[in-house]
N, C-alpha and C positions, 0 to 999 in steps of 0.2 A: 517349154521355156529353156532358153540355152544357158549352160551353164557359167555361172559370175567366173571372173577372173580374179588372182589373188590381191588387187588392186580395189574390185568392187566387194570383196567379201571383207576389205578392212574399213573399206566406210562403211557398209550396211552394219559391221559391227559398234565402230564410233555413234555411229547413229542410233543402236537400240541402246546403247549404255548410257548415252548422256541427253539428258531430255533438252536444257538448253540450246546445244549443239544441232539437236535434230530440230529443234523451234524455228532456228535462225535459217534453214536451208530446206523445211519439209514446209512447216506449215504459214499456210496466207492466212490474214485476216483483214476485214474492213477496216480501217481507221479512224478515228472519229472526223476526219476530212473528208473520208469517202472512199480514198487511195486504198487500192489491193495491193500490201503492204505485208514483208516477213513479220512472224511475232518472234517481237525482240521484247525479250522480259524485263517489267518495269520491277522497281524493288520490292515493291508489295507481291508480286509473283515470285521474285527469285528467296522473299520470306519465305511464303508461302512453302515455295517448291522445300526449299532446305526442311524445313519441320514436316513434313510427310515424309520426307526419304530418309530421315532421322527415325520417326517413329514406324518404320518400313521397315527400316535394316535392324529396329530395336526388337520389335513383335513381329515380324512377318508380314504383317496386314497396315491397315491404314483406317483409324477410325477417330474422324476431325469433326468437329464444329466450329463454323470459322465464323466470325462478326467483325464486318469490315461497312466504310461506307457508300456512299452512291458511285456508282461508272468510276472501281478502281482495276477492273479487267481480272475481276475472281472465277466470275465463270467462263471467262475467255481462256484462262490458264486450267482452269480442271476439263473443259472441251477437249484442249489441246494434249494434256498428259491423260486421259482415255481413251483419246483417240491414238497416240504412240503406244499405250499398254495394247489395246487391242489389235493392233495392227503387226506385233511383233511377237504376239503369241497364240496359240489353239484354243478356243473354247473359252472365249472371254470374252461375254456380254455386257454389255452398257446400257443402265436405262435412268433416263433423266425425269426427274419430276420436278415441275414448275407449278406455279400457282395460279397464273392465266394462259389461257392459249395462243394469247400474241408472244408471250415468256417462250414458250413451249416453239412456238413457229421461229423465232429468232437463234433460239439455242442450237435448232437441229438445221437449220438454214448454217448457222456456221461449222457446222461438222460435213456438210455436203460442201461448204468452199474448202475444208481441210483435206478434203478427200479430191475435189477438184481438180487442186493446185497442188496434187503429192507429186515428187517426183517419182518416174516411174519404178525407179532402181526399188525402192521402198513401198510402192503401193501395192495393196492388195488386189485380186480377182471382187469385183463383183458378182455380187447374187442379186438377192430381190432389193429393189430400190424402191420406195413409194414414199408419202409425204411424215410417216410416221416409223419408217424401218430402214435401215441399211443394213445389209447382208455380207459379210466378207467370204465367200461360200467355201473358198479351199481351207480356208483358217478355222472352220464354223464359228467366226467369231462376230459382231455385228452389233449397231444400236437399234436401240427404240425411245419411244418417247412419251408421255403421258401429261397430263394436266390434272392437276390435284381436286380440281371438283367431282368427280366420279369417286365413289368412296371403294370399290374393290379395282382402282385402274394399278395395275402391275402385279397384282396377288399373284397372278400366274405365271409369272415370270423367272426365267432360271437365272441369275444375276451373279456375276462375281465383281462389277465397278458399280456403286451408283451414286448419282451427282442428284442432290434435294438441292433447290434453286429456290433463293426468299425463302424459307422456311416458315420466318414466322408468319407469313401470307397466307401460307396454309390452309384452304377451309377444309374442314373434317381434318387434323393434322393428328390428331389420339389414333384415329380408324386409320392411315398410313403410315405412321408408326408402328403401329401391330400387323400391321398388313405386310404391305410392302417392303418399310424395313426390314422389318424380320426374318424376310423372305430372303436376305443373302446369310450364303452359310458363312458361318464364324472358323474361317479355313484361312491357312496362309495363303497371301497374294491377292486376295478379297480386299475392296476397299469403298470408304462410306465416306462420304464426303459433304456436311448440310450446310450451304452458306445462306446468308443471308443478312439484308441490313435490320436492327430493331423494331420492332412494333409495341413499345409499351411493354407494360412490368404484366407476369401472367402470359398464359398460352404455353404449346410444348415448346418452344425454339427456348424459350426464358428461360424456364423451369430446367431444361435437361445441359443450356449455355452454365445455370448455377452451379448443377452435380459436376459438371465438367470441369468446371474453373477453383473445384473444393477439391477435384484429384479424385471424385467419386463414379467408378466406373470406368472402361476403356477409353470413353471419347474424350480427344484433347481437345480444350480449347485456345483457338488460335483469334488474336485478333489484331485488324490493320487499322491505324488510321489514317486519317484523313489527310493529316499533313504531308505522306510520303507521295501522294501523284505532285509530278513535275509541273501537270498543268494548274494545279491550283494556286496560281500566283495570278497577280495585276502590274500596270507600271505602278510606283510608286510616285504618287500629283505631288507638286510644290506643297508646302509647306503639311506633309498629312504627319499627325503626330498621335498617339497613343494617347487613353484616356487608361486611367486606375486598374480599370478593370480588363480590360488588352494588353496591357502594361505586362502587369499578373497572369495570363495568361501566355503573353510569347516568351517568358522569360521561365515558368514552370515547362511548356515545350518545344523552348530552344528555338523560335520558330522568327522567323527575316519579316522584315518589314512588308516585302510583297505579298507574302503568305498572307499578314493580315488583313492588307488591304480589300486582297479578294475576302478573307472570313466579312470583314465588315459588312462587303459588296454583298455576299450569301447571305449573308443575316437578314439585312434590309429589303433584299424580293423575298424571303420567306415569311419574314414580318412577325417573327416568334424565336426568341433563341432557344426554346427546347426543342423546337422543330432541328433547328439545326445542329444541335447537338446529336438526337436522334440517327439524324440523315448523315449526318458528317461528324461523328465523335471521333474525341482525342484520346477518351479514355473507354473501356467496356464500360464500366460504373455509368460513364457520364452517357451512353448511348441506353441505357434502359434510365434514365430518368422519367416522372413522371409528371405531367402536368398535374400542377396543386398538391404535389407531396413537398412539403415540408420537411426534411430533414433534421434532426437536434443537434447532429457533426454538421458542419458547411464542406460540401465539395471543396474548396476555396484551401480553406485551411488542411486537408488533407494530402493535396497536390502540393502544398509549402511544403509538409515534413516529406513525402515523396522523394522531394529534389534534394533539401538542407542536407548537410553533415554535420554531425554533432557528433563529440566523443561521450561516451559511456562516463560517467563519471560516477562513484556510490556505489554501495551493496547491489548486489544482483537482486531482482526477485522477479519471481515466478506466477504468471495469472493462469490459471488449471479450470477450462469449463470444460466440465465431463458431459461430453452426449446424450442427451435424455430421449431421442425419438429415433425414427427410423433412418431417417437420412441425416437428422445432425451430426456436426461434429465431435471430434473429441478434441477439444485444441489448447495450447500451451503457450504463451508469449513470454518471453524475454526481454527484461528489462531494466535496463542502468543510466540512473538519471534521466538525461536527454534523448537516451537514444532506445530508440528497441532494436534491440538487435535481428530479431526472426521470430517468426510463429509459425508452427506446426502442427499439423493435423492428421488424425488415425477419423476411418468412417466404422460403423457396427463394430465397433471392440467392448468386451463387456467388463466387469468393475477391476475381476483380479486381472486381466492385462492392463486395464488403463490404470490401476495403481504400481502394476509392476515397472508399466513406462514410463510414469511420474519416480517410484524410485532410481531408476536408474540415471531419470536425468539431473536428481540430487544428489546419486552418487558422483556422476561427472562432473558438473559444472557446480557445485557447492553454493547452491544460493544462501544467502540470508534469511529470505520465506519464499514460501508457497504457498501465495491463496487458491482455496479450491470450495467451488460455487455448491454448495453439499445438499439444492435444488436436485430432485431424481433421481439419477444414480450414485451423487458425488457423494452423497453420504457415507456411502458404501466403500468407496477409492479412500476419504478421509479414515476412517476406521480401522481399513487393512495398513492402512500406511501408520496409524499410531498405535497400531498392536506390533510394529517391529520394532519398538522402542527409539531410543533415543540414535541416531539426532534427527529420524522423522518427526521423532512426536514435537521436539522443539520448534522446527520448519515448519511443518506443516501448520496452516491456518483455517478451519470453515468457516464459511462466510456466506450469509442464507440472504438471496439475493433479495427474497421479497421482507426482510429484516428491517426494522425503525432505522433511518439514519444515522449517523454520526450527530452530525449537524443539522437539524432539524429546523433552527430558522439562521438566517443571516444575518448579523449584527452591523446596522449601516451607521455611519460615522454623525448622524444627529441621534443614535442609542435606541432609534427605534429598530423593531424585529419583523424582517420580511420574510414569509413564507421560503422554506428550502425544499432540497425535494422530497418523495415521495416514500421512496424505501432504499434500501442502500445501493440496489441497483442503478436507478437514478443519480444515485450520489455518487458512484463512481464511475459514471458517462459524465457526470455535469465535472467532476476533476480531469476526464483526459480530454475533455474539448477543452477545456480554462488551457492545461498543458500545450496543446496543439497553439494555443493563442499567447505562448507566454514570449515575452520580449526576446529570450534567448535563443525559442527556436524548440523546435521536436524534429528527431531525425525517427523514419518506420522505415520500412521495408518498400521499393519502388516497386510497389507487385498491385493490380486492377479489384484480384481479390479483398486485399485491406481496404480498400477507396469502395468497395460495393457493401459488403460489412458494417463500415463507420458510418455511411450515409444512407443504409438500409433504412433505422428505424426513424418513427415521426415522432412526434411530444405534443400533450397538452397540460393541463393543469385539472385537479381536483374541484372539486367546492371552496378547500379552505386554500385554494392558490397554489398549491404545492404540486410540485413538477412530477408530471409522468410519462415515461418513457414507454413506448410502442411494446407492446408484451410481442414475444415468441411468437404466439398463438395467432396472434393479430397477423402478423407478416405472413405467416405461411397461409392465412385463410388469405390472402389479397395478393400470391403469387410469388413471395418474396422469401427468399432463405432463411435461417434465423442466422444471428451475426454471430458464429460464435468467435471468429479467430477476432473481432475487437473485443467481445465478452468478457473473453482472455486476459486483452490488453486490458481493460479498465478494471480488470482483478487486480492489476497489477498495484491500482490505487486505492487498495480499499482501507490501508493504514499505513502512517508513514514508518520509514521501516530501518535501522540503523545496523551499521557493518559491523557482522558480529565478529570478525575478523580484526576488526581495528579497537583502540582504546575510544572512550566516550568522549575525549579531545582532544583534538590535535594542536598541533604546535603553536598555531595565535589561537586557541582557546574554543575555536567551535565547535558545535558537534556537528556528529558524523550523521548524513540519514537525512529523512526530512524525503519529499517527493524529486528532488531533482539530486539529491544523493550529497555526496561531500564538495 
């Protein structure tokens, strides 16, 4: 091969540094017209791209779970950036798992047009080509391919890229997670990458999208919606006008009259809006919904306080559920009057850290209480924190979830008494949804996590009517996380709570305190 000129060795280098750059001028793709066509990255791709090469230059490596929904060109963009990693370095194989064989014949159909339509300045030597392998022979670098019905298909494989396609599709998806997954070394440069649109609450893509999105574990989760492809728009007919519940919806995300028009259009050939939620979510929460779960938070009301601003108004306090199982959290919410400010979360920490990082964060941020759930280990975090005297023992509050109510029935304005709920846990879900619905508004944190949390558990009612809330137990036997970071939040209501900062009145005569603060 004769050798570049200092001309061709400064693009081949713009070219390996910048994947965009190299997208717009190396690689072709079909279009959905048909046209063999540059990929020119749509937003959901140059998302995409940015949070990989974020968490690339962060850790070395690259380890994502992405939930996105129908034909937004995710695995046309991870085609394309393995196909550039491989092609610009030694000994870097790619091996893609799909869920069916047509998946599989389509995926590696578009790395041979990538490879087709390379220009030559940048293309590699050929090796062995057949309908399952591409060979880079001078690089030894090269793909393969596989279909996820065969339960040892890639075990033997020496892997440093590998693209999981549909995840949750999966059959046997436990046996290629121990397999195959496994099977790339945890080495810098190595990357994983498992997309896929939903499949219902349960299965691995669920379960390990949950660990991901609590911060448990390397893999990030990334997810796109629906409303960012371009083509998902209609014209807008004479007189189309929004109904309550579209109303509500394009205005939580920000979304043009076109955009609806086509949701409406989608909705009505699906003939199910959980379908379409599924297929086409706005939110993660709202892409694992489930048909016939019930909810005791409304999606609805969750996405209000998402968007709302509200100021802080009142004492601070503090809602503290301490971890009780393998994978729960440790989590902590923040919160003044209207607003919560943040919740946070520690995974496996055991009693004397997670009291040491409840004290410190009453050293810092000097709340007026800290409730803390004293269910499992909380007991244990409450105790160390009131043997250090004062001003924990003052702050600190326990509060035993499965405890008689406050208010045990509700007093209706003809003086009769209706069933309340069940134990104090209930009673303080049944105050932060009443909050979430109150005239003035609730401002939370605009994060998927709180939205999947809040609308995690279901409710029913007892014998004697009184309201019960979905136990822990219940959710994770049915595939579902337990909610701690709302857990948190609804500690936050478990008494109402006055600034111990402030005098008992202020200036026209109120007091201070109450749930929505001063």
């Amino acid at each position: 091969m004769a050798s570049l000129s200092d001309r061709e060795r400064s693009i081949r280098q713009k070219l390996k540094d910048d994947f965009s750059h190299y997208a717009a001028r190396c690689l072709k793709i079909r279009a959905k017209s048909g046209a063999i066509e540059p990929l020119a990255l749509n937003v959901a791709q140059i998302y995409l791209h940015e949070r990989l090469e974020a968490q690339r230059a962060r850790t070395g490596k690259v380890r994502a779970l992405v939930l996105k929904g129908r034909q937004q060109g995710i695995s046309t963009y991870i085609g394309g950036r393995f196909y550039w990693r491989a092609t610009h370095a030694r000994g870097r194989r790619v091996f893609i798992l799909t869920h069916e064989q047509d998946a599989t014949n389509n995926l590696f159909g578009m790395v041979e047009r990538y490879h087709e339509h390379c220009p030559a300045l940048v293309k590699p030597v050929t090796g062995a080509a057949n309908a399952k392998e591409l060979a880079f022979s001078v690089l030894e670098s090269g793909y393969a391919v596989g279909t996820a019905g065969a339960k040892a298909v890639g075990r033997s494989q020496t892997v440093q890229l590998f693209h999981g396609s549909e995840v949750a599709f999966w059959p046997n998806a436990p046996t290629h997670f121990a397999g195959v997954v496994q099977a790339i070394p945890d080495l810098p440069g190595t990357e994983i990458v498992l997309e896929s649109t939903a499949n219902g609450v349960g299965g691995e893509f669920h379960e390990r999208w949950q660990q991901a999105e609590a911060g448990i574990g390397d893999y990030e989760a990334i997810f796109i919606p629906w409303f960012w492809q371009p083509e998902y728009r209609r014209p807008v007919p004479p007189g189309f006008t929004l109904d309550d519940e579209e109303q509500e919806y394009a205005t939580s995300h920000s979304l043009e009259l076109d955009q609806m028009v086509w949701r409406r259009a989608k909705m009505a050939e699906l003939k199910d809006p959980l379908l379409f939620k599924q297929e086409y979510p706005a939110t993660a929460a709202e892409a694992f919904q489930m048909t016939g779960h019930d909810s005791f938070i409304k999606p609805e009301a969750v996405m209000r306080a998402r968007k709302a601003e509200c100021e802080g108004i009142g004492p601070l306090v503090l809602g503290v559920d301490p971890a009780r199982f393998g994978n729960d959290r440790f989590s902590i919410a923040w919160r003044k009057g209207r607003k919560v400010s943040k919740t946070e979360s520690q995974g496996k920490i055991d009693v004397v850290a997670g009291a040491n990082w409840v004290k410190q964060v009453i050293d810092v941020d000097k709340p007026a209480r800290a409730f803390i759930d004293v269910g499992g280990v909380g007991a244990g975090v409450v105790d160390i924190l009131h043997s250090w005297g004062e001003p924990y023992k003052s702050i600190v509050v326990p509060i035993n979830f499965g405890g008689e109510p406050q208010e045990p029935y509700k007093l209706l304005p003809t003086g009769e008494k209706q069933p309340g709920p069940k134990n104090r846990r209930a009673e303080m879900w049944m105050r932060s949804r009443d909050w979430l619905d109150e005239t003035g508004g609730a401002d939370i944190p605009d994060v998927d996590v709180l939205q999947a949390d809040a609308c995690g558990p279901g409710y029913g009612y007892d014998v004697n009517q009184r309201l019960l809330l979905e136990s822990k137990e219940h959710m994770r036997a049915r595939g579902v996380r337990s909610p701690d970071d709302w857990d948190a939040i609804a500690l936050t209501f478990a008494e109402p709570v006055m600034d111990r900062k402030k005098p008992e009145r202020e200036q026209y005569g109120r007091r201070v305190g109450g749930w929505m603060g001063s």
